[in-house]
Structure formats: C-alpha cells, structure tokens
Legacy VTK file of the C-alpha trace (Angstrom):
# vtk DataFile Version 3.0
C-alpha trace
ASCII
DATASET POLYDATA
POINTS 329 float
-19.665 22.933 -4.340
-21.999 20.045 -4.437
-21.189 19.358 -8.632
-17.404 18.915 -7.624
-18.529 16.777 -4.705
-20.876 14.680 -6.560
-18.554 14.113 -10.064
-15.953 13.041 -7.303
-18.269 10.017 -5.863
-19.502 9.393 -9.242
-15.511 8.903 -9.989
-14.466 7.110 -7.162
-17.169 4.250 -7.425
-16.057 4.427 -11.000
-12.720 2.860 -10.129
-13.328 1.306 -7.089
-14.059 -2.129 -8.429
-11.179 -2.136 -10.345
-8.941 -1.367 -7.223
-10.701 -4.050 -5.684
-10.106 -6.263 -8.165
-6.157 -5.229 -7.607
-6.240 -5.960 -4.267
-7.563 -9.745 -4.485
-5.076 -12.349 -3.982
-3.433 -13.633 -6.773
-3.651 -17.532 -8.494
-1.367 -19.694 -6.199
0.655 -22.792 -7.652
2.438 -24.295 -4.814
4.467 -27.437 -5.745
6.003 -29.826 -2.971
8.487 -32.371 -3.234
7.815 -36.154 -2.032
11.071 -37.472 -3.836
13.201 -37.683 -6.682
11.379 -36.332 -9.669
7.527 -36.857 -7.745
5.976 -33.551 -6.845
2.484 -32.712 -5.036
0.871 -29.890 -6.874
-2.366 -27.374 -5.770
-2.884 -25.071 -8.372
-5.239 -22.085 -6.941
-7.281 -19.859 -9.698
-9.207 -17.395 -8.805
-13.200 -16.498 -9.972
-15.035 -14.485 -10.708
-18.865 -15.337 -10.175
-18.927 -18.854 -11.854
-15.693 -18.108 -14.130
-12.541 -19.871 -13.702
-10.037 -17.424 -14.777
-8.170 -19.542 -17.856
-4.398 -19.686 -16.550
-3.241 -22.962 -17.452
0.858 -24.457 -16.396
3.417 -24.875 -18.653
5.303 -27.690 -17.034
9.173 -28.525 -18.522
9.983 -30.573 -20.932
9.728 -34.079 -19.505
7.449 -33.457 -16.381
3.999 -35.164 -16.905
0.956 -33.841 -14.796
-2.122 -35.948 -13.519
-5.029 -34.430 -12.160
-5.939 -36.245 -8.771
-9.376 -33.722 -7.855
-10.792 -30.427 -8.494
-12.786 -28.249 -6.185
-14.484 -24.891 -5.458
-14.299 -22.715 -2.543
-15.221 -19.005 -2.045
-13.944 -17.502 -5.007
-11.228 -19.933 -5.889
-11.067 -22.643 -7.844
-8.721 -26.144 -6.425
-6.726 -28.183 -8.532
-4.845 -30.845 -6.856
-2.310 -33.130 -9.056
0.642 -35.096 -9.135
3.999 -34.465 -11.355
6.433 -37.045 -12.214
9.668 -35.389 -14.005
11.735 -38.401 -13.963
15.070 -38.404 -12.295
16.480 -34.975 -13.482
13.552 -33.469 -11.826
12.435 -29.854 -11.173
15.363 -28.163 -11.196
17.138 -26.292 -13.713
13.873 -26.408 -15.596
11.287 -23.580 -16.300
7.668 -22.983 -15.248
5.628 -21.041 -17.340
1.737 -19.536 -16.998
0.080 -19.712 -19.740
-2.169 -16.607 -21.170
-0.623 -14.427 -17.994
0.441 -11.747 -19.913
-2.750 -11.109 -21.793
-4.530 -10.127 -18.183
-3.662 -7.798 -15.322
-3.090 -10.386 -12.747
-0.464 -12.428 -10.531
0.256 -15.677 -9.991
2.358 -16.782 -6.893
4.733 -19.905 -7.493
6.294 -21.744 -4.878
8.098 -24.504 -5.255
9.509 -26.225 -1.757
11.915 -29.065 -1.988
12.535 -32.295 -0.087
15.240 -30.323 2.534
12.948 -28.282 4.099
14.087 -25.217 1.376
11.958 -23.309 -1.339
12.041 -20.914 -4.319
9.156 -18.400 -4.121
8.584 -16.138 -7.338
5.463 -13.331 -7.863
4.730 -13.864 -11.344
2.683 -10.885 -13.447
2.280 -10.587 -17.202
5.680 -9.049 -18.046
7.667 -12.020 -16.287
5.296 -14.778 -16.815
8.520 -17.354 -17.072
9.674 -18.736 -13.432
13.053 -20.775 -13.605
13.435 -24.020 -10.922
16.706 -22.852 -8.914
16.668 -25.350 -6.693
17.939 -25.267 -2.943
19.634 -21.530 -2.602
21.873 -19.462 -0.290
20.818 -17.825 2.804
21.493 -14.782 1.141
19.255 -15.735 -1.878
16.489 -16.325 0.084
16.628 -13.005 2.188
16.876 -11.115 -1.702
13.747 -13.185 -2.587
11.940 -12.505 0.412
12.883 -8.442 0.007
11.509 -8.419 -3.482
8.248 -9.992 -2.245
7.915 -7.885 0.846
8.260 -4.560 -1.944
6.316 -6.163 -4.394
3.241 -6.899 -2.010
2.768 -3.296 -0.630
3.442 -1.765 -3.470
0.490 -4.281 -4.653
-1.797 -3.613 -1.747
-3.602 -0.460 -2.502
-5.621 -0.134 0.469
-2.140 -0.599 3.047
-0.957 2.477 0.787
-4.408 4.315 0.968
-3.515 4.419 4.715
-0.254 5.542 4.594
-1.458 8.401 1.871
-3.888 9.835 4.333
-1.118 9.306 7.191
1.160 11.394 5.180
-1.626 14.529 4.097
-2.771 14.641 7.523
1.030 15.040 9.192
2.816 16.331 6.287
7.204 16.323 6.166
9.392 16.379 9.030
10.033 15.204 12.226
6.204 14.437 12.982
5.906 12.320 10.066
9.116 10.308 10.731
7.966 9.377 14.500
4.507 8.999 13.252
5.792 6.366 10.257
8.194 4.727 12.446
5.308 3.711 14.485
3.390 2.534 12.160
6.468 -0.008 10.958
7.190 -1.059 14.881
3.577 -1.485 15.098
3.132 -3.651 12.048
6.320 -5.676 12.531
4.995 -6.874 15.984
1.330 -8.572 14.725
3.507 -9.535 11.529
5.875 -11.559 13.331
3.426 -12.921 15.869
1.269 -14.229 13.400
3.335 -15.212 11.250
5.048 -17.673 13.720
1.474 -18.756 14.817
1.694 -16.642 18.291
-1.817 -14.782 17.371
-4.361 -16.897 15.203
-7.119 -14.644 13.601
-9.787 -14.728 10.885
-8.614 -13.275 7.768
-11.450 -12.022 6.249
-12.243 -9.890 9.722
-8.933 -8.157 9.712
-9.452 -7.446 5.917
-12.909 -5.457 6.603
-11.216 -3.743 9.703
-8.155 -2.286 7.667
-10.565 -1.012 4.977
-12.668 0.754 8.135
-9.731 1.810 8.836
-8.876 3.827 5.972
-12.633 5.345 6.108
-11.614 6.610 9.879
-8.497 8.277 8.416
-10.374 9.690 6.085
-12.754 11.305 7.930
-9.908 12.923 9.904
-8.458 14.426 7.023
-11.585 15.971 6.615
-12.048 17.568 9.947
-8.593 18.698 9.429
-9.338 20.660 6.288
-12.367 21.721 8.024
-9.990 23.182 10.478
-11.055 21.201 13.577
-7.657 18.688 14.018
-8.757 15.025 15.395
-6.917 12.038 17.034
-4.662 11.831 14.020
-3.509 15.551 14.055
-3.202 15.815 17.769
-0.978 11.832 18.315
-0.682 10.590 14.834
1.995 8.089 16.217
-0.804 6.847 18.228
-2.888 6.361 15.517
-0.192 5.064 13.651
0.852 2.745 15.975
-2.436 1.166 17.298
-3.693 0.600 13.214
-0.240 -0.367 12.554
-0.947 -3.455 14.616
-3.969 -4.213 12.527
-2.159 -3.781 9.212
0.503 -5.987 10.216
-2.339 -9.097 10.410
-2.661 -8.490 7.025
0.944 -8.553 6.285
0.671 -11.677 7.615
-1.899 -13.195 5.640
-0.267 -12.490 2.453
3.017 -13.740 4.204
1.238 -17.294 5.355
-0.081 -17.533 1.640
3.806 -17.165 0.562
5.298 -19.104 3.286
8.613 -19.110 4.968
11.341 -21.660 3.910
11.758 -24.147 7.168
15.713 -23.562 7.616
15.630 -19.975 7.079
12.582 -18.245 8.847
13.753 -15.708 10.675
15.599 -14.186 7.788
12.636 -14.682 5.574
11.053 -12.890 7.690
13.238 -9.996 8.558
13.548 -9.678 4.699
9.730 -9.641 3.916
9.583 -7.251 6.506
12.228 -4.626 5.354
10.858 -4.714 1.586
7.057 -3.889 3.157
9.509 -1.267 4.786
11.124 -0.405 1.530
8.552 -0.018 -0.373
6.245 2.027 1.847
9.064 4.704 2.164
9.456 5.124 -1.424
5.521 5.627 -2.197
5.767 7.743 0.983
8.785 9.985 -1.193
6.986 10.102 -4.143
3.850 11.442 -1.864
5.941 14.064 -0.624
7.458 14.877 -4.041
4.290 15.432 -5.179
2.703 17.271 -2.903
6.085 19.840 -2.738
5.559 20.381 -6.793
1.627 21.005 -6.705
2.233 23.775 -3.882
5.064 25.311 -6.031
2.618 25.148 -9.252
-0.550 25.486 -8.081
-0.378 27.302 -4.543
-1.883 30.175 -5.403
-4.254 29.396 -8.064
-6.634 26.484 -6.693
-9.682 27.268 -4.979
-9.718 26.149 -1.156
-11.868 23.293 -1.275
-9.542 21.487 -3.530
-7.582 20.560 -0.008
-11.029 18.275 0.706
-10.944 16.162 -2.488
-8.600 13.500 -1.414
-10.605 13.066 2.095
-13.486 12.011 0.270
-12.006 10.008 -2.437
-9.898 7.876 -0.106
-12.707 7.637 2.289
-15.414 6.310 -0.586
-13.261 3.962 -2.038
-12.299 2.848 1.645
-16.363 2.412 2.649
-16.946 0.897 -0.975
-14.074 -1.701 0.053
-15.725 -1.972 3.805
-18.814 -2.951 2.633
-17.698 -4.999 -0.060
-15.506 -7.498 2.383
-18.252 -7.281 4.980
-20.648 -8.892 2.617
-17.961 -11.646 1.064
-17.023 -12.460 5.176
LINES 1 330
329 0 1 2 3 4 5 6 7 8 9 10 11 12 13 14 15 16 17 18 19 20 21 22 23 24 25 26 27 28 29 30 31 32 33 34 35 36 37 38 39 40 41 42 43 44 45 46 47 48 49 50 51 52 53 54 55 56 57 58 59 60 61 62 63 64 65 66 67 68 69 70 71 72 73 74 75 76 77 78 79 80 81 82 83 84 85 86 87 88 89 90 91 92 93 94 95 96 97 98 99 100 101 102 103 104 105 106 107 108 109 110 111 112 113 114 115 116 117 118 119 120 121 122 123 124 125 126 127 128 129 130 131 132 133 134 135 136 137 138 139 140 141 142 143 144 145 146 147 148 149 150 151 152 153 154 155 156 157 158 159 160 161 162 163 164 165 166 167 168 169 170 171 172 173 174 175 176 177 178 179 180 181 182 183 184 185 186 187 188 189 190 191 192 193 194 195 196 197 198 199 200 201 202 203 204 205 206 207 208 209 210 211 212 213 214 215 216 217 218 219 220 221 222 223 224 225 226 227 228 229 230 231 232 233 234 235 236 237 238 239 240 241 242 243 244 245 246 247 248 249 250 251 252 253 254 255 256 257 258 259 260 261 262 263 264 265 266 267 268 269 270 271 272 273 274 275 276 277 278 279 280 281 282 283 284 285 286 287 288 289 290 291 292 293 294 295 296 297 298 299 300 301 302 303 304 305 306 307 308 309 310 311 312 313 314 315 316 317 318 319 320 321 322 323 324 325 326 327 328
C-alpha cells in the first residue's frame, strides 16, 4: 500500500512544476491607438528567475518601433514603446511573435483602436500569426470573446482540477447537474462584479485560495473513498456554489488582463462567460466518458484502493500549487 502511495507523490511533484508553469499568465502585447498610424505599445514577457523569455514582435511592413523604457516587476519583464505605421496604419496588416512556436507558451495580443473598439487574439505556437481586423461587428466581438472564455479554462488547470474532483465525488445525473449549475451561477456573479469594478481584490490572494481549494476537495474525495461522505457528498451544490464564487475572481483576473472593448461590454462579457461555460462542460463529458469506459473495462479487475489515487494526486499537486503562490504573494 505505502509503494503505490509513495511512487504516486514521487509522480505528482514530478509534474507539478510543469503544470505550474501552464498555469502562469501568458506574455501580453497590448497596443493602443493615439491617432492615425501612432500606436502606444507595452509588451509584457514573462521570467523566469533572471531570464527574459526571448519572444521578440514582428511588426508589418512599414510600422517602425521605438523603445521609450524597459522595466522589471515580479516575474515580468516591461517594455514600453511607440509605433508609427504611417497613414495606412494597423489595419489590414499582420502581427507576428517571433520564436513562439519553438516553446509551449501564449502570448495575448490586444490591439484597441481610437473608437473605443478592440481585436483580442490568444496566440500559442501553432497560430503564432495575428491579423489587424480593425473595428468589428457586435457579433465578432461576442465570437472572439467565446473563443477566449473556452480557450482560458481549458488553459487553467487548477479551475479544471476542481471541477474533476467535483465530478468523482458526485458522479452523473441529476446531482451533478444542480451541483455544476451552481458552480456556473456562482462564478458568473464574482465574474461580473469584478469585472465591472463592483468587488476590488488582490489577485495573488484569490490565486492561493483557489489552489486551497482544490486541496479541500481533495481531501473529501478521500473521506469518500474511505466511506465516511463530507460536506461535498452530503450539499455538493453548496460547495459548489460558495467556491464557485471564489473561482469566478479568478475568472476575472484573466478577464481584466484581456479587457472588454468599451462599446460592447456586456456582450463581451456574456460571451467570455458562456465559453468558460462551454468549455467546462465538455472537459466535464470527457470526465464522464472516461470514467463510464474504465468501469466497463476495468470494474472487476482493479484492486480497491485504486478509487484513492486521484484524491491524492489532485490534492498534492493542489498543496504543491498552495504553497508555491503563498510564497510568490
């Protein structure tokens, strides 16, 4: 019992940096519009200890950068410029990052214009190439904004993690439709709120307290296998709902990061907010799917404990991640 128990730690920590790594927020280049052709640029890279992670622009033909200041803060490297691109400007033209597809990571381009709109694109190594659209449709933006909202919790492994030991601990049906259900009411609420700057709160905090609360869920996964049900067994639409809330300020930070295009926030919102939606009830299926195949194939021939394995691998990774955003508060 103890060799499975101690090859699964060994495991876990194994990939938990990587999964951390995952989770960090991607390099930022936000690019605003003063006037015709003249654009304010912050280019955000990420570190790692002292190293500047190499992504470098690839600006369209015409459009000439100069560097105004560079900075550090907490794991991020600041680049603030200026872009002249002449009278044909921005638009129609193509923004490229540079050495993005040799890495795992993201960039996040947003590019508002002088009318209050913007073009928002999450860049990763296969699509490395972001075209200028200029100012869109209402219903472009709400598509944009429902690709991000999919894209980001498909992206955020720990929000998953959650929903994962949500999912063991109720199982199909009814329960686990109520008990989902809260959890999107829940998060919608905080998401909105702070979002619209209702409810102001630390980041970093919130981060900590959604890992913690994976480690809780964890532990009542455990107690459930152990056959003595918890909180989460008894009301998981409680549970749902009150950590819900506490996801949802997370939502929001990655949302703020984004940002919401002046003349269409509501819909932006709405739209982030049913691809978070989206994409939680598809990893959700495929939860399901797989848990219905391993009980057809392997019902009868895995040993009991087995059911006790993904307790403590979501709960390790969960206190690794705890204790890691504790310490970089």
């Amino acid at each position: 019992m103890m060799r499975w128990l101690v090859l699964a730690i060994l495991t876990v920590f194994g990939l938990a940096q990587p999964l951390a790594a995952h989770e960090s927020r991607p390099a930022f280049l936000d690019v605003r519009e003063l006037s015709v052709g003249q654009y304010e640029v912050l280019w955000k890279r990420p570190m790692r200890g002292e190293y500047v992670i190499g992504f470098t622009v690839g600006w369209p033909q015409g459009c000439t950068p100069t560097v105004r200041n560079e900075s550090r803060v907490p794991g991020a490297s600041i680049t603030r410029m200026l872009l002249d691109c002449g009278a044909k400007g921005l638009v129609g033209g193509t923004i490229t990052i540079d050495r993005l597809p040799e890495t795992s990571a993201e960039v996040l381009v947003r590019v508002e214009f002088a009318d209050g709109t913007s073009q928002t694109r999450l860049l990763r190594p296969a699509s490395s190439v972001m075209t200028v659209e200029g100012p869109r449709s209402a219903l472009s933006v709400g598509a944009e904004y429902l690709r991000l909202g999919f894209d980001h919790i498909l992206a955020g492994i720990d929000h998953l993690a959650f929903v994962l030991g949500l999912t063991l601990i109720v199982g199909g049906g009814w329960r686990l439709v109520k008990t989902i259900t809260a959890f999107t009411v829940a998060h919608s609420i905080t998401l909105a709120l702070s979002t619209l700057g209702h409810v102001r709160v630390s980041q970093a905090p919130v981060e900590a307290a959604i890992a913690l609360s994976i480690v809780f869920l964890a532990r009542e996964l455990l107690v459930m296998r152990q056959g003595q049900p918890g909180l989460t067994s008894r009301a998981p639409w409680l549970v749902a709902f009150v950590f819900g809330l506490l996801h949802g300020l997370g939502f929001a930070g990655a949302l703020r990061e984004i940002g919401l295009p002046q003349g269409d926030i509501p819909l932006a919102l709405l739209a982030f907010n049913l691809g978070v939606e989206a994409g939680q009830l598809a990893f959700v299926a495929v939860v399901l799917s797989v848990m219905a195949l391993g009980r057809r194939i392997y019902a009868k021939t895995l040993p009991e404990w087995i059911g006790q394995v993904p307790a403590y691998g979501i709960g390790t990774v969960a206190a690794f991640w705890t204790l890691e955003r504790i310490l970089a508060a």
